[in-house]
C-alpha positions as CSV (number, residue, x, y, z in Angstrom):
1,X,-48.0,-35.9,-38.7
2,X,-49.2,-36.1,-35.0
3,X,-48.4,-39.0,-33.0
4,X,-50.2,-40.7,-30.2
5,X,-49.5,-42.5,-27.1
6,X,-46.3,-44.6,-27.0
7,X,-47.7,-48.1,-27.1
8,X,-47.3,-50.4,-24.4
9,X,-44.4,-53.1,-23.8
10,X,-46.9,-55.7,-23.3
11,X,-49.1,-54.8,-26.9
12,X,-51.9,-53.9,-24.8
13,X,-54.7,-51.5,-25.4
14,X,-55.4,-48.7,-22.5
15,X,-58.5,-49.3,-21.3
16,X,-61.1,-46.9,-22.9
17,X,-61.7,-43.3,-21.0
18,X,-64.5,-42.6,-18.4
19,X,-65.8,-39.1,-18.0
20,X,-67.5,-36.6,-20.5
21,X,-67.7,-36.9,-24.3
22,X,-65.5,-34.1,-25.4
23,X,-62.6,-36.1,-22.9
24,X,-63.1,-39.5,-24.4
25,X,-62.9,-37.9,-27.6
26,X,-59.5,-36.5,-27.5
27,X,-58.4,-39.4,-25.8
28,X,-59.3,-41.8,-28.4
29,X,-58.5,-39.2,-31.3
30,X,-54.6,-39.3,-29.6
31,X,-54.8,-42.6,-29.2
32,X,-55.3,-43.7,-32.7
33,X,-52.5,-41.0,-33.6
34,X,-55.0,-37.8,-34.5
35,X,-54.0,-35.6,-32.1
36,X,-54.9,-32.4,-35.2
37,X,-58.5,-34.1,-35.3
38,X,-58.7,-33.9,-32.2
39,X,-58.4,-30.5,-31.2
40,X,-59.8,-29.7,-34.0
41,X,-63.0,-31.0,-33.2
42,X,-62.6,-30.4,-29.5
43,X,-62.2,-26.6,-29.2
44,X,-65.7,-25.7,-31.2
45,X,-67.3,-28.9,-28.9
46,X,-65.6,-27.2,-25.9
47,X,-67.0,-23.7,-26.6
48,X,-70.8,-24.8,-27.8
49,X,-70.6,-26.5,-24.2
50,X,-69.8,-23.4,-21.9
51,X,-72.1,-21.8,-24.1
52,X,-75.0,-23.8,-22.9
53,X,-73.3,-23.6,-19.4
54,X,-73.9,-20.4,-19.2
55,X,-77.4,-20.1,-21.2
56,X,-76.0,-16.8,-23.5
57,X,-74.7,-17.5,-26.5
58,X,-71.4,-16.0,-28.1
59,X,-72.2,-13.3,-30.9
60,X,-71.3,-14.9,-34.0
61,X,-69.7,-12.3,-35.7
62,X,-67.0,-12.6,-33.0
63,X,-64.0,-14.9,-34.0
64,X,-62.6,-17.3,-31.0
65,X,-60.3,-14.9,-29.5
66,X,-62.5,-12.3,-29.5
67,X,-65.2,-14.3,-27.7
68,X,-62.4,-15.5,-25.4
69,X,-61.4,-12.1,-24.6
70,X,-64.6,-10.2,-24.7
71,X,-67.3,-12.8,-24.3
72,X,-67.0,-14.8,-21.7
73,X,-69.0,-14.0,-18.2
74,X,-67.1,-13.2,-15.1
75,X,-68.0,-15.5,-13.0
76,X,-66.4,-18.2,-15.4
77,X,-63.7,-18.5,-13.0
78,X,-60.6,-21.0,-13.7
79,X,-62.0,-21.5,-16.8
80,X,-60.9,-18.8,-19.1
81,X,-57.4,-19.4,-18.6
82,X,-57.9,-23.3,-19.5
83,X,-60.1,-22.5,-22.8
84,X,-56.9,-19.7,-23.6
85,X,-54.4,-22.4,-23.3
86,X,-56.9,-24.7,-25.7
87,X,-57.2,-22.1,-27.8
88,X,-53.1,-21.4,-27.7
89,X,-53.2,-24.9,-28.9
90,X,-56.1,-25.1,-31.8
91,X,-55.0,-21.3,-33.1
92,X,-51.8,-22.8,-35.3
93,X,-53.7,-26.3,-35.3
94,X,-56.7,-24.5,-37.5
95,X,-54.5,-21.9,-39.0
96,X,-50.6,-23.0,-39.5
97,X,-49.2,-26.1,-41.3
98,X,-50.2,-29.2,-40.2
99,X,-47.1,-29.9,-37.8
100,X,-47.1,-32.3,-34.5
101,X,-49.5,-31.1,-32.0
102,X,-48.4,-32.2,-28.3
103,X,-50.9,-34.7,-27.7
104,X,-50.2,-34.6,-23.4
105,X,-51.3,-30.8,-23.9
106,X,-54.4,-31.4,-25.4
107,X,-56.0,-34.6,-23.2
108,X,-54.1,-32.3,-19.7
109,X,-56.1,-29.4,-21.0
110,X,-59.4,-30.5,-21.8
111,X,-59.6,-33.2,-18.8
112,X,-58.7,-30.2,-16.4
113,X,-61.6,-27.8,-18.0
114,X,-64.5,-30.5,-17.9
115,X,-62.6,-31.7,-14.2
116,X,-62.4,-27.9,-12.2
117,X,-64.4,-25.9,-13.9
118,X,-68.2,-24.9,-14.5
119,X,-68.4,-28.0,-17.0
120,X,-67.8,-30.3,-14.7
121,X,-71.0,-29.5,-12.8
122,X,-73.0,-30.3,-16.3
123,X,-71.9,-33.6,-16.1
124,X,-72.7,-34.1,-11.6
125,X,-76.5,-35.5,-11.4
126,X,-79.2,-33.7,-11.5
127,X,-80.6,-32.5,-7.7
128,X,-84.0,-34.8,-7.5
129,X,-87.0,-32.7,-8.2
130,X,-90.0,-33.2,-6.0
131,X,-93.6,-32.6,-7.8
132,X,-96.3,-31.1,-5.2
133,X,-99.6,-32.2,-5.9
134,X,-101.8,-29.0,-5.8
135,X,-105.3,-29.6,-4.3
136,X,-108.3,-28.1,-6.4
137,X,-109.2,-24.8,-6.4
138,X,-111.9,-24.5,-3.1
139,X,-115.6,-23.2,-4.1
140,X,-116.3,-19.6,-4.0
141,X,-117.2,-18.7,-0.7
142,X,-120.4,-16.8,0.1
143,X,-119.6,-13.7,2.5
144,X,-120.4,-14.9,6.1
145,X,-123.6,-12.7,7.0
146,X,-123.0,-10.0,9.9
147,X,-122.5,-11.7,13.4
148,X,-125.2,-10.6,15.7
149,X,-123.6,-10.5,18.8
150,X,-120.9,-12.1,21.2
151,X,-117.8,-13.6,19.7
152,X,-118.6,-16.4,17.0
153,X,-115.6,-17.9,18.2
């Protein structure tokens, strides 16, 4: 069985987690003790997101690994190492016997992919968007009729 976060001398809660979805999930999955859950629901959350990061989506014929060794764009950066290590992780989570995952590994990894990677620019606010009010089209202009002489200007 997974375990979660020692509890505190004093009987206190932590005080709930700030940041992106997929983080607060797996905090609060390891917190109550579902560390499996966790990843097991972060990984597919993880990948759907740098999915739309990146406006392609993954062929879905292709298993995980393949997509994580074939699929992913090249200007991914530090990313593709941190979604290997989460998949190092889900891979005998999803697969093996249900054994203890480490639950430090799995809140480290995911808070580090949605902290320094392309994903945490999803989450930055939006640059303001300006609307330009475009004036109506002018009338159709009648051809000016031949100057007769001197400069007109």
């Amino acid at each position: 069985m997974a375990t979660g976060t020692p509890a505190r001398p004093d009987g206190a809660q932590p005080p709930p987690s700030v940041g992106p979805p997929a983080v607060r999930t797996v905090e609060e999955a390891v917190r109550r003790g579902d560390a499996r859950g966790a990843v097991l629901e972060v990984f597919p959350t993880v990948m759907r997101e740098v999915e739309a990061a990146f406006g392609s989506p993954f062929p879905r014929s292709h298993t995980a690994r393949q997509v994580l060794a074939q699929d992913l764009r090249t200007d991914a950066g530090g990313l593709v190492p941190l979604l290997f290590r989460l998949y190092e992780i889900y891979e005998p989570v999803r697969f093996g016997p249900p054994e203890a995952v480490p639950p430090g590994d799995v809140v480290a990894t995911v808070r580090r992919i949605y902290e320094s990677t392309v994903l945490a620019r999803r989450g930055a606010p939006a640059v303001p968007t300006y609307s330009v009010r475009v004036p109506a089209p002018l009338p159709a202009t009648r051809p000016l009729p031949e100057a007769t002489g001197g400069n007109r200007w």
